[in-house]
C-alpha positions as CSV (number, residue, x, y, z in Angstrom):
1,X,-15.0,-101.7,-13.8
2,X,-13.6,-99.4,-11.7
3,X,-15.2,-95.8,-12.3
4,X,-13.7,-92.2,-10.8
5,X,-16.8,-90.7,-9.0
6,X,-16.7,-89.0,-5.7
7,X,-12.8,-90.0,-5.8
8,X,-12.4,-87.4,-8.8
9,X,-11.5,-84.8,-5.8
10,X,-8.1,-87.2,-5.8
11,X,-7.2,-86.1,-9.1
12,X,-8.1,-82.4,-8.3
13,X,-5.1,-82.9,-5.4
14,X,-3.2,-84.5,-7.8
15,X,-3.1,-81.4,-10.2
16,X,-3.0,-79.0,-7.3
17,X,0.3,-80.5,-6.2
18,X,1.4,-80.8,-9.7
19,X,0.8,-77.1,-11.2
20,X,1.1,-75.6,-8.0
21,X,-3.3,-75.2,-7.2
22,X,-3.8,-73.3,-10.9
23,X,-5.3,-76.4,-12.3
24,X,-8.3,-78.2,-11.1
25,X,-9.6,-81.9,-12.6
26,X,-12.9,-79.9,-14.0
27,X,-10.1,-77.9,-16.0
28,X,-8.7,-81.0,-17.2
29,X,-12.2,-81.5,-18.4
30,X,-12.8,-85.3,-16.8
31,X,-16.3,-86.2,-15.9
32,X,-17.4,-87.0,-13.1
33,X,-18.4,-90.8,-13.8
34,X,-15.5,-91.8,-16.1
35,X,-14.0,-95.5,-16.4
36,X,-11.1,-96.5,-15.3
37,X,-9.8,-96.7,-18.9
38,X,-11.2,-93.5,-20.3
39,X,-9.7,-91.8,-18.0
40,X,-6.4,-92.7,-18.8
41,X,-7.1,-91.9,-22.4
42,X,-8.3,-88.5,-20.7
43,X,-5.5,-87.9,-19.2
44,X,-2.9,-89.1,-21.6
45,X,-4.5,-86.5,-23.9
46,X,-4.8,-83.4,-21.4
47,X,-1.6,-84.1,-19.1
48,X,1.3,-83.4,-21.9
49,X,-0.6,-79.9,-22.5
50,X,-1.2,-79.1,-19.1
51,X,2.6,-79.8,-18.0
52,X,3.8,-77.4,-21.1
53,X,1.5,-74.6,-20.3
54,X,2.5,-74.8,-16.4
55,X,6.3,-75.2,-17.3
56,X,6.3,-78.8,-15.2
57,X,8.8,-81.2,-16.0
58,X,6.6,-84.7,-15.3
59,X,3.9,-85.9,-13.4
60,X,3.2,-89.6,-12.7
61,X,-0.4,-91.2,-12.1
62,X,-1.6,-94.1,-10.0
63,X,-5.0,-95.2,-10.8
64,X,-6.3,-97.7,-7.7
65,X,-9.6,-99.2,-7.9
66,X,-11.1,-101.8,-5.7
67,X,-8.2,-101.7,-4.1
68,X,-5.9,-103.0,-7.1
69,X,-3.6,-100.8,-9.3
70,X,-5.5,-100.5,-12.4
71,X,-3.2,-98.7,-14.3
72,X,0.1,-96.1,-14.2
73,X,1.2,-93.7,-16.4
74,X,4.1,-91.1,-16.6
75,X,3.9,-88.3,-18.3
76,X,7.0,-85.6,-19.6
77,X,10.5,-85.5,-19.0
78,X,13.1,-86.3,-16.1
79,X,15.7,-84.1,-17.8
80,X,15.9,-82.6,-21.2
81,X,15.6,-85.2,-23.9
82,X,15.0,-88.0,-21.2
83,X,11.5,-89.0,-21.2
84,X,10.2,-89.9,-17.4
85,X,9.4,-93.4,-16.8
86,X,8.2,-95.7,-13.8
87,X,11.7,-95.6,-12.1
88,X,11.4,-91.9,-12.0
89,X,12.1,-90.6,-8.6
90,X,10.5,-87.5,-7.5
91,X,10.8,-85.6,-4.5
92,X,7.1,-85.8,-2.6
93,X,8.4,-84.1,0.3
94,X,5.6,-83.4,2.9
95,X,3.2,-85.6,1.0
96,X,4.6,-88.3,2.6
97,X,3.2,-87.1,6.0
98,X,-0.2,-88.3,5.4
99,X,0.9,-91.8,4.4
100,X,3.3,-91.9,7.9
101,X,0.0,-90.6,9.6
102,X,-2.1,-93.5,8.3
103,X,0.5,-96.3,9.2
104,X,1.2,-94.7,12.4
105,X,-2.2,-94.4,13.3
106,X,-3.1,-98.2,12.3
107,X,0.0,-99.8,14.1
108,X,-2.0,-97.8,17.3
109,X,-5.1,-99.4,16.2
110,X,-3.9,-102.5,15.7
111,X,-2.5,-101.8,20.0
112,X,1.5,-102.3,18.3
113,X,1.9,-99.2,20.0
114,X,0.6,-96.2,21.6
115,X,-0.3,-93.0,20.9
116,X,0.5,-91.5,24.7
117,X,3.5,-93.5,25.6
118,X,6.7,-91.3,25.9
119,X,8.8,-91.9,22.5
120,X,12.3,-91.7,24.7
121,X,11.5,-95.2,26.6
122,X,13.2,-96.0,23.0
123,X,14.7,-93.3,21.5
124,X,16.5,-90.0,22.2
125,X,17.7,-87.1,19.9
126,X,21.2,-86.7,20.7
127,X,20.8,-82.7,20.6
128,X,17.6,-83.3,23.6
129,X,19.8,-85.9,25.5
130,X,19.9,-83.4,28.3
131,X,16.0,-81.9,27.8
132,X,13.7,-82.7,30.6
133,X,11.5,-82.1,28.0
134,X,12.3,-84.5,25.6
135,X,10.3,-87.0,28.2
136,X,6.8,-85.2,26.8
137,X,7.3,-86.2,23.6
138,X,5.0,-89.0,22.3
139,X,3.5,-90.2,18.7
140,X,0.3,-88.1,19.2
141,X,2.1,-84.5,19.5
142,X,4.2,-85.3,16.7
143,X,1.2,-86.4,14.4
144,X,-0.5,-83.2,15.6
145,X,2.7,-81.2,15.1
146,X,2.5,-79.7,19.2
147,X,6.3,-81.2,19.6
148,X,7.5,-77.6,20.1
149,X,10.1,-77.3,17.4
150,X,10.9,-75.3,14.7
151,X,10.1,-76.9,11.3
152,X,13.7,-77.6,10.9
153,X,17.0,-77.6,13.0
154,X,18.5,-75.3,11.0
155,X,16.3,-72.9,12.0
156,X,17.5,-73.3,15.2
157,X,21.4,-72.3,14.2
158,X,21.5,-76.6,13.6
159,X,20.2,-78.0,16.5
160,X,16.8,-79.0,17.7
161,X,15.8,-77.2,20.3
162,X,12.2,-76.6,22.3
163,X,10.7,-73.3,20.9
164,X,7.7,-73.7,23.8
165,X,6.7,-76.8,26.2
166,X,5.6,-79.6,23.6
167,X,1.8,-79.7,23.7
168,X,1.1,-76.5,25.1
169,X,1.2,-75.1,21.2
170,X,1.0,-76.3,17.5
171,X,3.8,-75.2,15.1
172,X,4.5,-77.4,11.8
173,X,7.7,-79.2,12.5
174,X,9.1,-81.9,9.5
175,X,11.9,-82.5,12.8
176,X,8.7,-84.1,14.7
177,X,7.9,-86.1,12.1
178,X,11.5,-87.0,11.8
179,X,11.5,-87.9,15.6
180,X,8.7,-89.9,15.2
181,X,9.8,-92.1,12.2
182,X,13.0,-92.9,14.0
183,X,11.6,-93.4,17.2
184,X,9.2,-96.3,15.7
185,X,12.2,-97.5,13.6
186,X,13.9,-98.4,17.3
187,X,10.4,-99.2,19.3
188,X,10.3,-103.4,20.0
189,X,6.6,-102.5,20.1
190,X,6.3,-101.9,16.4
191,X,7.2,-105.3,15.2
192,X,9.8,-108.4,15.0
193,X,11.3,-106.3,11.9
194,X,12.9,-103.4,13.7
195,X,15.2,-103.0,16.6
196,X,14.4,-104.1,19.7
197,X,17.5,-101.6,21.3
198,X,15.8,-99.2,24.2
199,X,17.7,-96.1,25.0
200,X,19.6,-95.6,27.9
């Protein structure tokens, strides 16, 4: 049976990004060896407290063990009155990044593609059409956020533009990880599901 150990740190994330880093997984009061079934019983009692007293509409839990799903569980409302359930979307925003990050980083592993190979060989942002520098770009500035943008185009009166020389600085930028998505959306390197169209 699956127990939560060393991974208890997970859950700590968990209830940082939840309740916004006032809540830890000690708080919660879960051990540190705990089945995976007594946890959920842990949880299912100290979640619906924890969501009231940090004025957080829902949370929803994965447990993985041994690389199954062992159990999920949703927790609170998705609007007054309507309880949140498995179809629940949230909004995860940025926490997606790591996820990108790890498939990114295995596709370069696996040699689909590379981490140094100019991204425009297959795709272009129309509002960089014209930027010699748009030819620097590759997966491994975006994943280490040294593209040179702003964090978003609109910051940049709503269109992307080169704040410095892309990997000559770091700056957060969402529009990098944008850039990259899209551009391995388009790259024949990636695999026989995507498009195979180069730019021009």
């Amino acid at each position: 049976m699956a127990t939560f150990s060393a991974p208890l740190h997970a859950i700590g994330l968990l209830a940082a990004a939840t309740f916004g880093g006032q809540v830890s997984a000690q708080s919660l009061r879960i051990p540190e060896a705990l089945p995976a079934s007594a946890l959920h019983t842990q949880l299912t009692r100290s979640i619906p407290l924890r969501l009231n007293q940090y004025d957080v509409p829902s949370v929803a839990v994965a447990y993985i063990g041994n690389g199954k799903v062992a159990w999920t569980s949703v927790y609170g409302e998705q609007s007054p009155g309507v309880p949140a359930t498995g179809q629940t979307l949230y909004n995860v925003a940025s926490l997606t990044k790591p996820v990108s990050a790890e498939v990114i980083l295995r596709l370069a592993s696996a040699g689909k593609l590379s981490l140094d190979e100019p991204m425009s060989a297959y795709w272009i942002d129309p509002d960089l059409k014209d930027e010699p520098w748009s030819k620097l770009l590759t997966p491994r500035l975006c994943l280490s956020h040294q593209t040179g943008f702003a964090n978003w185009r609109y910051q940049t009166d709503g269109k992307l533009k080169f704040q410095w020389q892309p990997g000559t600085r770091t700056g957060y930028s969402g529009e990098g990880c944008q850039i990259l998505r899209t551009t391995q959306s388009s790259s024949r390197n990636v695999g026989p599901e995507v498009s195979t169209t180069k730019a021009t």
